[in-house]
PAVEXMI-495496 format. One record per residue (C-alpha): residue number from 1; residue in three letters; z, y, x. Coordinates in nm, 3 decimals. Example, Ala and Ser with C-alpha at 12.3 -4.5 7.8 and 13.67 -1.06 7.14 Angstrom:
(1,"ALA",(0.780,-0.450,1.230)) (2,"SER",(0.714,-0.106,1.367)) 
This chain:
(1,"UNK",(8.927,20.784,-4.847)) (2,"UNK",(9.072,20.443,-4.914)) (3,"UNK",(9.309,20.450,-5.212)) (4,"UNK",(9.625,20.349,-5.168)) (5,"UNK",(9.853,20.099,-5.392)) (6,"UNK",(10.208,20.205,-5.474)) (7,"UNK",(10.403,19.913,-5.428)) (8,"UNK",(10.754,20.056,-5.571)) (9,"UNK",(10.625,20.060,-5.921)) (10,"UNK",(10.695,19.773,-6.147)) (11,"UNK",(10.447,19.472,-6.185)) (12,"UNK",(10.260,19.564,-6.496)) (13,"UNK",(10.156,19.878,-6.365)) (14,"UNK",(10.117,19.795,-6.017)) (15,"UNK",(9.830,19.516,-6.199)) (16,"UNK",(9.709,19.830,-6.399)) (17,"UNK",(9.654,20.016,-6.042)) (18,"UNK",(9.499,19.694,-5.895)) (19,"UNK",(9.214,19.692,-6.177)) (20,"UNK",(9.140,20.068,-6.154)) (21,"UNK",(9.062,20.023,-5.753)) (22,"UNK",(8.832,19.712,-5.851)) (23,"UNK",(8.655,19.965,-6.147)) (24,"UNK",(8.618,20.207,-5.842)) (25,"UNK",(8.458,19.937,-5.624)) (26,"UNK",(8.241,19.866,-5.910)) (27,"UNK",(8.141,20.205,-5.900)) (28,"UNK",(8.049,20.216,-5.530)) (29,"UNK",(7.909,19.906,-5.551)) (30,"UNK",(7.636,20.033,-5.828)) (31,"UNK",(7.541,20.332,-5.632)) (32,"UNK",(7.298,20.102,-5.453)) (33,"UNK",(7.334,19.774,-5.654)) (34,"UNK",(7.192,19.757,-5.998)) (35,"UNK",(7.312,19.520,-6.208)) (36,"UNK",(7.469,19.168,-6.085)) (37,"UNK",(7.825,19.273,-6.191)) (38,"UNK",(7.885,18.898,-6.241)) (39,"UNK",(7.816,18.888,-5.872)) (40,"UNK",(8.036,19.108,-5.799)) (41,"UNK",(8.317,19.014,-5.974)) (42,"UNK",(8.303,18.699,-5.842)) (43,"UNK",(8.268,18.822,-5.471)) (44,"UNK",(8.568,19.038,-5.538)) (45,"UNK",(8.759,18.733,-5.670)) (46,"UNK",(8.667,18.537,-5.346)) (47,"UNK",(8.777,18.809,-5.155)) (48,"UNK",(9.110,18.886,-5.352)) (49,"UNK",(9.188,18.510,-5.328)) (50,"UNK",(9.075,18.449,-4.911)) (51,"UNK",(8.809,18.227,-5.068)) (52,"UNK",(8.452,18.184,-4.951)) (53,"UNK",(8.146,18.206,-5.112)) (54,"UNK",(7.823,18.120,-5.136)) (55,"UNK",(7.528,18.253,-5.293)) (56,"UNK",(7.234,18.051,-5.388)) (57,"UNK",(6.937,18.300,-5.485)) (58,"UNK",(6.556,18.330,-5.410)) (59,"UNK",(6.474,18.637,-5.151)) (60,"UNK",(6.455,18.931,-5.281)) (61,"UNK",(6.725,18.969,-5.497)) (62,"UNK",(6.968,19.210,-5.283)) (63,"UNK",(7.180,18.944,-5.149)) (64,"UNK",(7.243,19.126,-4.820)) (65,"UNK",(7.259,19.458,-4.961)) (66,"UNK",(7.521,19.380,-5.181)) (67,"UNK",(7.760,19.223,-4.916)) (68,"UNK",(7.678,19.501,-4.689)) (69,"UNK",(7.759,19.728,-4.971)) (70,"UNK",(8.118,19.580,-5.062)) (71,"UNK",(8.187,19.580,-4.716)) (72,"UNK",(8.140,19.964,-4.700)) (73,"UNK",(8.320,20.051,-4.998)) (74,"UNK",(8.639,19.784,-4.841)) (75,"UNK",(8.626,19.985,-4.569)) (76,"UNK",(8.533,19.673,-4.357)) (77,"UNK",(8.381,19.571,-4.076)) (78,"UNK",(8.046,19.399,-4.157)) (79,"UNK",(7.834,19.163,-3.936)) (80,"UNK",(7.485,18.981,-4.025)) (81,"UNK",(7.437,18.657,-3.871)) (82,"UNK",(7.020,18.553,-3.938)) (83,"UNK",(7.079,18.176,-3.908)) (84,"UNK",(6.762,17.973,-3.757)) (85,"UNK",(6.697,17.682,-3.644)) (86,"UNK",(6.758,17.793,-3.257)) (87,"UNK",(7.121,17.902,-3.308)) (88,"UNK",(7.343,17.737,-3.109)) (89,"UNK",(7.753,17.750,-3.207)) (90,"UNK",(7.815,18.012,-2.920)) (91,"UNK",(7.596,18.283,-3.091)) (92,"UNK",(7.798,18.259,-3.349)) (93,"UNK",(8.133,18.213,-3.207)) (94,"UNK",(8.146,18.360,-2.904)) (95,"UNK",(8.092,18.246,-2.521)) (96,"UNK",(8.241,18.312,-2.162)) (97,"UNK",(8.142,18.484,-1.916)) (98,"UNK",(8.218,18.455,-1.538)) (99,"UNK",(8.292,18.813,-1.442)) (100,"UNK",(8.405,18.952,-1.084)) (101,"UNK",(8.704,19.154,-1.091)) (102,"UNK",(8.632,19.505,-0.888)) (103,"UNK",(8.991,19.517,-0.741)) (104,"UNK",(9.016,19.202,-0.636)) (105,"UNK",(8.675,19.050,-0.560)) (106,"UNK",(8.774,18.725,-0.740)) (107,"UNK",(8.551,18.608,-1.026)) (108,"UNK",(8.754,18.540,-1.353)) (109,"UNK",(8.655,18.396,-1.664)) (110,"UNK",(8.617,18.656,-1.959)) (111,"UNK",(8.567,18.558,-2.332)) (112,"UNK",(8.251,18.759,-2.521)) (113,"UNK",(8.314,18.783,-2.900)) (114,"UNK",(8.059,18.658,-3.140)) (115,"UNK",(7.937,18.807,-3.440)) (116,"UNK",(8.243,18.574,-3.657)) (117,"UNK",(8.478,18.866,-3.536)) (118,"UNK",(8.443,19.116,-3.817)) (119,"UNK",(8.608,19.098,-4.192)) (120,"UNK",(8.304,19.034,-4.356)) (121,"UNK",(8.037,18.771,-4.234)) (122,"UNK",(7.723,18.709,-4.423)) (123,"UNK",(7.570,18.408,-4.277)) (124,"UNK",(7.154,18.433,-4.412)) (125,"UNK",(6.993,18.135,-4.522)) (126,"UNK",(7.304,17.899,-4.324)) (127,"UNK",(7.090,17.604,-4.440)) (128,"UNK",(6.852,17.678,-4.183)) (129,"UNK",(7.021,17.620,-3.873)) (130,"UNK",(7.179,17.265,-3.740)) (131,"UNK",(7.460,17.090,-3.866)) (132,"UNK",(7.657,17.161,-3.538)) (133,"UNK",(7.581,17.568,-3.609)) (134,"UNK",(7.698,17.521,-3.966)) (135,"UNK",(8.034,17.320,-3.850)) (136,"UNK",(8.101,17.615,-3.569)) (137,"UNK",(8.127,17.882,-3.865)) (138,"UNK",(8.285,17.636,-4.129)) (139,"UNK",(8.530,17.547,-3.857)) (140,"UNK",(8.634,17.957,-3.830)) (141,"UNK",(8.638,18.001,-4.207)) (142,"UNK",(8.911,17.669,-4.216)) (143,"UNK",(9.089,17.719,-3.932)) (144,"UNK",(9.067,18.119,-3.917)) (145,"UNK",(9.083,18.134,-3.538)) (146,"UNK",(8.787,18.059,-3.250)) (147,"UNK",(8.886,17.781,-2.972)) (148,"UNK",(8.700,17.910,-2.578)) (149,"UNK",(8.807,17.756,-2.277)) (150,"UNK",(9.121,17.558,-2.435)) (151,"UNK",(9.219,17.951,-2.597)) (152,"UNK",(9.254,17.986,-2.909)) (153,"UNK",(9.133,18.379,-3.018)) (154,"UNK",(9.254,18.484,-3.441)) (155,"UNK",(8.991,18.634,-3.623)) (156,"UNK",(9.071,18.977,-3.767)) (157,"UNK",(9.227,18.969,-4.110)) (158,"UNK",(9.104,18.950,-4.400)) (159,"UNK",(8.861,18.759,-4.311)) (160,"UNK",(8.594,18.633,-4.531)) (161,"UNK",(8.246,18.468,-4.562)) (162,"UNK",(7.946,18.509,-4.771)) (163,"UNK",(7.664,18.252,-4.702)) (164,"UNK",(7.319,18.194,-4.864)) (165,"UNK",(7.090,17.998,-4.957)) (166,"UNK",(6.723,17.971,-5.082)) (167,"UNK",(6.709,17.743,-5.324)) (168,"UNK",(6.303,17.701,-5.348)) (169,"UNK",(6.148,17.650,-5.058)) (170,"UNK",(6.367,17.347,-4.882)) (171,"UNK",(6.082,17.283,-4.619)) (172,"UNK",(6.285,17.228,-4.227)) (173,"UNK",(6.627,17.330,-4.375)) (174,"UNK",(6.956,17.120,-4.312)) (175,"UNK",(7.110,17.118,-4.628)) (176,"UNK",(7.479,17.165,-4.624)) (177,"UNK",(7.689,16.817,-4.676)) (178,"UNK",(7.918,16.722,-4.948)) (179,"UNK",(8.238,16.781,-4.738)) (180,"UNK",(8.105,17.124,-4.604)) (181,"UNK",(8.014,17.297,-4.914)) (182,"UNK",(8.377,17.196,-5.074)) (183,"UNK",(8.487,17.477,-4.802)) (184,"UNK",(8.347,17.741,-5.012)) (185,"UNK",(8.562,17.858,-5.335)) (186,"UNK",(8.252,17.954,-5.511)) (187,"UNK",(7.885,17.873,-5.503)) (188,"UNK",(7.740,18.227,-5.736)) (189,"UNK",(7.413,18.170,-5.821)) (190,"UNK",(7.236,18.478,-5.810)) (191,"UNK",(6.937,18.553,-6.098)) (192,"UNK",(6.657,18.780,-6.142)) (193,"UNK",(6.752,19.122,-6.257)) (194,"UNK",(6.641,19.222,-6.638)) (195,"UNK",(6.351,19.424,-6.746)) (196,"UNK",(6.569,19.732,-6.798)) (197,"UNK",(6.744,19.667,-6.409)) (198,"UNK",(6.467,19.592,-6.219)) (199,"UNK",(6.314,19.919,-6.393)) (200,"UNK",(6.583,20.119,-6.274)) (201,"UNK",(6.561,19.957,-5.910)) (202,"UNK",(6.211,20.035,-5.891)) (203,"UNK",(6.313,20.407,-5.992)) (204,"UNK",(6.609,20.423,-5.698)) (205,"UNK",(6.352,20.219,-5.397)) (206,"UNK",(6.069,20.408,-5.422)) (207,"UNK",(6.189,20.769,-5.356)) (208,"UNK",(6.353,20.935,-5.073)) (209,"UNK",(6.694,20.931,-5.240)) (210,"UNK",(6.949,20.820,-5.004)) (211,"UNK",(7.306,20.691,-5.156)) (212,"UNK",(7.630,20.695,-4.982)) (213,"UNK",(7.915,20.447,-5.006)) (214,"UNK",(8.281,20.596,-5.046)) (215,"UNK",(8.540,20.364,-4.923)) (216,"UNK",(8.807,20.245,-5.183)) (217,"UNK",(9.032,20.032,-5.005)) (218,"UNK",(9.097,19.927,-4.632)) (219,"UNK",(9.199,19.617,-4.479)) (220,"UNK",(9.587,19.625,-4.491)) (221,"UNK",(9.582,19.668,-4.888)) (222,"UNK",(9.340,19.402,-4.908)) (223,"UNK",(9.607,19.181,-4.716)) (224,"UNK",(9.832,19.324,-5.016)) (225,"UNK",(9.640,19.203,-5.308)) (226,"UNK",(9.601,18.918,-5.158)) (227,"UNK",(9.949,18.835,-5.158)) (228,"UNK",(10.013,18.972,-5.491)) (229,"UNK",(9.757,18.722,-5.628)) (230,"UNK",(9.938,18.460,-5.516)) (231,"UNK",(10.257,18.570,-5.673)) (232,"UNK",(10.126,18.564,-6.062)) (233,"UNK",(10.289,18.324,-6.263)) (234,"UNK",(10.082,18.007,-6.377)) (235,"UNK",(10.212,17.802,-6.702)) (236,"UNK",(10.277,17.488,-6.675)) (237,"UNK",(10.012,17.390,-6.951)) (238,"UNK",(9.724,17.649,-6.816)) (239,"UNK",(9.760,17.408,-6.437)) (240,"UNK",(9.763,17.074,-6.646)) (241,"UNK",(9.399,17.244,-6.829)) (242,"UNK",(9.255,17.314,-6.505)) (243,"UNK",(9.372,16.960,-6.392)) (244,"UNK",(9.219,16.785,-6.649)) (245,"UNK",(8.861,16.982,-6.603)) (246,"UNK",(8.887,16.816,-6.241)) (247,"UNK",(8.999,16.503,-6.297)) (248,"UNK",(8.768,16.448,-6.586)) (249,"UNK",(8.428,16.469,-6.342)) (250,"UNK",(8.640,16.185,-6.113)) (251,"UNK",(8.556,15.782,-6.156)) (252,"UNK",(8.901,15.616,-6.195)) (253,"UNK",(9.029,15.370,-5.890)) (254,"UNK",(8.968,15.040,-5.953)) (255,"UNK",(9.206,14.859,-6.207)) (256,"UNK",(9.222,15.205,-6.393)) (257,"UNK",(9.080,15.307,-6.777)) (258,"UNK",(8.746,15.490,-6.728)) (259,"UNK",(8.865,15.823,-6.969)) (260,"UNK",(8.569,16.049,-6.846)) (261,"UNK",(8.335,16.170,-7.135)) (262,"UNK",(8.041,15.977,-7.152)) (263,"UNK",(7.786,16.290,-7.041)) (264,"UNK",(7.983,16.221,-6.726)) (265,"UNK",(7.961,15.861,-6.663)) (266,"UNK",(7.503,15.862,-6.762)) (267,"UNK",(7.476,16.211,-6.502)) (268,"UNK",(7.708,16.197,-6.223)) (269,"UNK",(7.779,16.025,-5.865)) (270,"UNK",(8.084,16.194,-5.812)) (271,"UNK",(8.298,16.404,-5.919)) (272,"UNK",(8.479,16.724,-5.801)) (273,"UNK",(8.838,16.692,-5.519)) (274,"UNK",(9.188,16.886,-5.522)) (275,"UNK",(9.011,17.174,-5.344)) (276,"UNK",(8.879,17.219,-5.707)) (277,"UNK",(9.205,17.231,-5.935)) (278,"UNK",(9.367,17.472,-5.666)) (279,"UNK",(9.030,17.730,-5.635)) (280,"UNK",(9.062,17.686,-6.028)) (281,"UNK",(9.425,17.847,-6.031)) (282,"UNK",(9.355,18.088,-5.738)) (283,"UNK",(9.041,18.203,-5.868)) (284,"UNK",(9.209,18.243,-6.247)) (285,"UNK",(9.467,18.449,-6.111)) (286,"UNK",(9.254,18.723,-5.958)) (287,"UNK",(9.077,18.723,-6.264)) (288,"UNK",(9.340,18.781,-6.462)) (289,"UNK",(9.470,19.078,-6.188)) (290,"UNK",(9.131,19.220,-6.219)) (291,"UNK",(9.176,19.225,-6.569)) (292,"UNK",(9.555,19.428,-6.560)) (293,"UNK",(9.750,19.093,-6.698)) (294,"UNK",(10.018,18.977,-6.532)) (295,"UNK",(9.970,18.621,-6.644)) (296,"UNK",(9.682,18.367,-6.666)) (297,"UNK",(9.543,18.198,-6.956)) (298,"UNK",(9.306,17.898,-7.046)) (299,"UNK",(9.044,18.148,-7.095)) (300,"UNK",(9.069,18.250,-6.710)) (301,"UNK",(9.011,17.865,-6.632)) (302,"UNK",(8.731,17.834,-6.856)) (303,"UNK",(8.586,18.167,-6.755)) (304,"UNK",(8.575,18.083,-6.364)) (305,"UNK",(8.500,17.674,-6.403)) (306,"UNK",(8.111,17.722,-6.380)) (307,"UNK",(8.141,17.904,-5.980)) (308,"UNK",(8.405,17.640,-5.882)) (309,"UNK",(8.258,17.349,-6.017)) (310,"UNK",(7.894,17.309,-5.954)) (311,"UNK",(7.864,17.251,-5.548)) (312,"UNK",(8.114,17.018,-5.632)) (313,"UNK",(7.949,16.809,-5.909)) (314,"UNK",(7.676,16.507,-5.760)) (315,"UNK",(7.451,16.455,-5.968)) (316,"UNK",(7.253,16.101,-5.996)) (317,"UNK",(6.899,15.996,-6.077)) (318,"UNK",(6.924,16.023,-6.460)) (319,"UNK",(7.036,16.370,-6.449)) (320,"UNK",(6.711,16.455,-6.208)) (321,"UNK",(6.522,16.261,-6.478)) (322,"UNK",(6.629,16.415,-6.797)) (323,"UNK",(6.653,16.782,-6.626)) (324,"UNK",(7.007,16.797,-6.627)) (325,"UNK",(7.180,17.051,-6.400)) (326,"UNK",(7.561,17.036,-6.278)) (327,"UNK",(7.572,17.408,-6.496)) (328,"UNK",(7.453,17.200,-6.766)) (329,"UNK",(7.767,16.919,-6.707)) (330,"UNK",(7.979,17.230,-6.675)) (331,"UNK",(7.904,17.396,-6.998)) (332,"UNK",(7.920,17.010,-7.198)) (333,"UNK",(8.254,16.976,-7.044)) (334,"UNK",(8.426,17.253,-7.161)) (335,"UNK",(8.334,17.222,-7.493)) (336,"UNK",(8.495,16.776,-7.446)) (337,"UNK",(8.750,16.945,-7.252)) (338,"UNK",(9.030,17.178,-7.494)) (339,"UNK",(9.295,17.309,-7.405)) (340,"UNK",(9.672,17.242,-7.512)) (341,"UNK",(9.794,17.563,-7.728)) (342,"UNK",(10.102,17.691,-7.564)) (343,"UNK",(10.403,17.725,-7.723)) (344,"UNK",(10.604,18.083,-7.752)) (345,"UNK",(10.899,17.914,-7.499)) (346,"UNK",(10.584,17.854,-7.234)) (347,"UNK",(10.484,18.187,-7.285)) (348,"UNK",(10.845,18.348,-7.232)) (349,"UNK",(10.894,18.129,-6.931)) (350,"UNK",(10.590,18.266,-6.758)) (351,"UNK",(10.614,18.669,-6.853)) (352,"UNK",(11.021,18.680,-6.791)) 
């Protein structure tokens, strides 16, 4: 049964009852999962914030169990959407049908849901289908609502989508563009399990043991934390550190000093938008609630940069020559990038 969030106790404990449901989704979660609790967190924080993700991992690695297995323990309803090169935008959207009405004997027009109506979408391997495919689902994830026959039909709430990718074999794939992958809050690389974890999968696959998934939450609470997120206080000088990260990947306009580290001008094209700075605070804050604080810190920023950041970083042809990854840019620019200390009256000002 879902567990329910008391909303008439005060803030600090109502963040306290916040990170014991996301403990108890961890421990659905790793009835079937083993390992990736980096993955999860950061699915949770997509979800938490009404971000999107993507996950960018080579087959094999429980990708679709794992979003099939949050969506159980959300209490959710899950659909799987196989993208190939065949799909056209309706499959995905939604289509109508003429259909005769048996009182009347007139034939209406009647719109057929697609598989984008759920709470959960996992779109497989999206870079395998057509650009137009890819814009009919980005479209939905902006714009949360599906446009038939000059109607406009909302998708249920939450909503929320988690694509992937396979990131070896690139052979008659349509690679998602610049513009496109900005819509997702996170790209979450997922790696190889270790020795230990893929021991212990080995143990759970290859018996007749069956697990099942307890829901934790449902939808409507979901819609709660949500808003909650949204309410925790930000300093001033925590949104001026996640500015700078952002603005420190970005070439000046013309006319204006060049301040970017020099790592940054040798290794990239371009740097990261506003959709960046914002996912930084967003995604900072449901850290932080997963974490029972009812404030965010630098170390929230710093902790989240790598997910937001590196579909957003363009690399150029000196960073494919000297093996340089954006994860690598990432991980140089926090260490050029420091935070400003805050003062005890910036601390006040946030808590009070």
């Amino acid at each position: 049964m879902a567990t329910p969030i008391d909303n008439s106790v005060g803030s600090e404990q109502l963040f306290q009852e916040i990170r014991q449901v996301a403990s108890q989704l961890h421990n659905q979660v790793q009835k079937v999962v083993v390992g990736q609790e980096e993955v999860v967190n950061q699915v949770f924080i997509s979800l938490f914030t009404r971000g999107h993700a993507l996950l960018v991992g080579v087959p094999g690695l429980a990708k679709t169990l794992l979003v099939s297995t949050i969506a159980q323990s959300l209490s959710l309803q899950f659909s799987r959407v196989q993208f190939t090169p065949d799909l056209m935008p309706s499959d995905i959207t939604g289509t109508e049908v003429i259909e005769e009405n048996r009182d009347t004997g007139r034939r209406e027009m009647r719109f057929v849901k697609g598989p984008v109506f759920a709470n959960i979408i996992l779109a497989d391997e999206i870079n395998r289908t057509p650009p137009k495919t890819q814009a009919a689902l980005l479209e939905a994830m902006q714009e949360h609502h599906v446009t038939a026959g000059g109607i406009q039909h909302e998708l249920p709430q939450p909503f929320f989508v988690l694509a992937t990718q396979n990131p070896i074999e690139q052979e008659g794939t349509y690679p998602l563009p610049e513009a496109q992958l900005d819509r997702f809050m996170f790209m979450i690389r997922v790696y190889y399990p270790s020795e230990q974890e893929e021991l212990e999968i080995i143990r759970r696959t290859t018996t007749r043991r069956q697990t099942h998934v307890e829901p934790v939450i449902s939808a409507p609470r979901v819609l709660e934390i949500q808003e909650l997120v949204r309410d925790i206080p930000v300093a001033d000088h925590v949104i001026k550190y996640a500015l700078q990260l952002v603005r420190a990947t970005r070439r000046p306009r013309h006319g204006y000093p060049d301040q970017r580290p020099e790592f940054i001008r040798q290794y990239l094209t371009w740097g990261a938008g506003p959709r960046a700075s914002q996912n930084l605070i967003l995604a900072s804050k449901a850290l932080s609630a997963l974490k029972g604080r009812t404030h965010v810190t630098t170390e929230d920023v710093r902790e989240i940069a790598p997910p937001v950041l590196r579909h957003r970083l363009i690399t150029n042809f000196n960073a494919e020559a000297d093996g340089i990854s954006p994860d690598d840019l990432i991980e140089q620019l926090l260490g050029a990038v420091r935070p400003e200390l805050a003062s005890d009256a910036q601390m006040d000002a946030v808590l009070r």
